[in-house]
C-alpha positions in Angstrom: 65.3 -29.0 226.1 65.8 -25.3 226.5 62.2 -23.4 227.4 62.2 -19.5 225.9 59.5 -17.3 227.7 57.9 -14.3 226.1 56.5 -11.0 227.6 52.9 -10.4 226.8 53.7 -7.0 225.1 56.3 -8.7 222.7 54.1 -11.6 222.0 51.5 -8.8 221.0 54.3 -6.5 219.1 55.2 -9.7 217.3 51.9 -10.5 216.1 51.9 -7.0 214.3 49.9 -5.0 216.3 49.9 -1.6 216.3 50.9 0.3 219.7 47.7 1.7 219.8 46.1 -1.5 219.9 48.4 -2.7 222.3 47.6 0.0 224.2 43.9 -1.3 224.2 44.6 -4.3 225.3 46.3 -2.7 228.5 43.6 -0.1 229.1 40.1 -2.2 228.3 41.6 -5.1 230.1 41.6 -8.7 228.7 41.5 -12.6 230.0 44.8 -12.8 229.1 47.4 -14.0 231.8 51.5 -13.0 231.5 53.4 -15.3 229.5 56.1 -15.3 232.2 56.7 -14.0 235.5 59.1 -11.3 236.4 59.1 -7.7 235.5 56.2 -5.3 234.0 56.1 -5.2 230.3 57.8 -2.5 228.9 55.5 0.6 227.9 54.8 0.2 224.4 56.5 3.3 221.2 55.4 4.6 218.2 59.2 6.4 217.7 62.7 4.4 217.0 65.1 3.3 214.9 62.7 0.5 214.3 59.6 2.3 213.1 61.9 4.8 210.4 61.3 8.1 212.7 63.4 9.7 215.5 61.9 12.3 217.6 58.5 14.5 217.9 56.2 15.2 214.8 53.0 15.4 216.9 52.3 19.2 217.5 50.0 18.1 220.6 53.6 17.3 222.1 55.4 20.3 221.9 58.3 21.7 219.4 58.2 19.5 216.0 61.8 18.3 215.6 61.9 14.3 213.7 64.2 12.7 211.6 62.5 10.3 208.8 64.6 7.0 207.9 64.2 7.0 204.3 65.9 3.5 203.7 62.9 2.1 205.7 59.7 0.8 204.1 57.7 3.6 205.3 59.2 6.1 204.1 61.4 5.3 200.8 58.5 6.3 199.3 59.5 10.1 199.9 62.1 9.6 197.0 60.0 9.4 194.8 58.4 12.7 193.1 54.8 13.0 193.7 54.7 10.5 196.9 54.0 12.2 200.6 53.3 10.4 203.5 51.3 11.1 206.9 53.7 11.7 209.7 51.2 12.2 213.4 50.3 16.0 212.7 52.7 16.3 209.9 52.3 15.7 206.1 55.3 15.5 204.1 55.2 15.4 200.6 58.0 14.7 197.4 57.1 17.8 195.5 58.2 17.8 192.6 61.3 16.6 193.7 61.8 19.1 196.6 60.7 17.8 200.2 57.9 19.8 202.2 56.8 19.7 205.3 53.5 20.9 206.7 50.5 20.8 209.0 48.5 17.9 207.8 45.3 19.2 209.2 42.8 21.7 207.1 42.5 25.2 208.9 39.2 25.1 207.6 37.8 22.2 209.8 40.6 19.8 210.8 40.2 17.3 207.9 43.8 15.4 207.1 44.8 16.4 203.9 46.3 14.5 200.5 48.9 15.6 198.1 47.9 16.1 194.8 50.8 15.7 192.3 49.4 16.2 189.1 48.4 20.0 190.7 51.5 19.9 192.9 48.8 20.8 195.8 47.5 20.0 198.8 43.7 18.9 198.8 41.0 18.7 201.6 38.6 15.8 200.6 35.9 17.4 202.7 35.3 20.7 201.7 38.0 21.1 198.6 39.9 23.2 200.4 43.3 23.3 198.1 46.5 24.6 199.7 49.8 25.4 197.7 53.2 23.9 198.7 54.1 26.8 200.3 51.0 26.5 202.4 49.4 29.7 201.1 45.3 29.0 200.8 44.8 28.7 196.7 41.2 27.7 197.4 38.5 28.4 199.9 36.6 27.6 202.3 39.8 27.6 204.5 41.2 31.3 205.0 44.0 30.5 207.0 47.5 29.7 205.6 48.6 25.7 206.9 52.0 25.8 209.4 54.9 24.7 207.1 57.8 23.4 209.0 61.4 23.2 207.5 62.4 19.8 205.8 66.4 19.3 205.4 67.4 15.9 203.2 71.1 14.7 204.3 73.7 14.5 201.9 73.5 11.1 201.2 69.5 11.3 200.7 68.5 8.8 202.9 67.6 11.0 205.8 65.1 14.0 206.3 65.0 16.4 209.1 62.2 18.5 209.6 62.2 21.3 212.5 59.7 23.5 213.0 
């Protein structure tokens, strides 16, 4: 009989849980005791082949500069006109079949924002803020135009760049 160990981490990973509740678990502290012996877990990503993106979309972290898998669940939505997805500090929508990139945060007050295909906008739930797919402000309160980053699709279509 042949006995497999398992690190903590991967045990958790496994389970489905996200890295930021993995990331809990290792900051708060818990009664739980390594499933093995040996080596430190390894520190726990939110970027890979795995998870459909390559590379930095998080503004907080410098130069935005990501590939988006879209073969992978998370993002074959994106091929589809009038879907957009959340991407860190990015939103990226399927305009009416062009792909945009921009900030996903309201210069009015920070709110995340939604794409609104029927008005081929982008909407602040908070204040109504509306933004156009250029970025431009269509409607107030915010005054300030959102960062629009460019958003290359491959050849083949199942991969989208976007550089700021």
């Amino acid at each position: 009989m042949q006995e497999n160990t398992m690190k903590r981490g991967q045990f958790l990973r496994e389970l489905g849980l996200s890295s930021s509740a993995l990331l809990a678990f290792y900051c708060i502290g818990t009664t739980m005791t390594a499933c093995s012996t040996g080596s430190s877990d390894p520190t726990p990503t939110t970027t890979g082949t795995t998870s459909g993106i390559t590379g930095n979309a998080d503004t907080a972290k410098g130069a935005i500069s990501f590939t988006l898998d879209l073969t992978n669940s998370k993002y074959l939505t994106l091929k589809t006109a009038g879907n957009f997805v959340i991407v860190d500090s990015i939103i990226v929508a399927n305009a009416k079949g062009t792909l945009v990139a921009l900030s996903k945060a309201c210069t009015h007050e920070g709110t995340a924002l939604s794409y609104r295909s029927a008005q081929n906008d982008f909407h602040c739930s908070n204040h109504g803020s509306e933004f156009s797919t250029t970025g431009a402000v269509e409607v107030g309160p915010a005054t300030k135009a959102l960062a629009v980053y460019q958003a290359q699709l491959s050849s083949d279509g199942n991969t989208l760049t976007v550089k700021a």
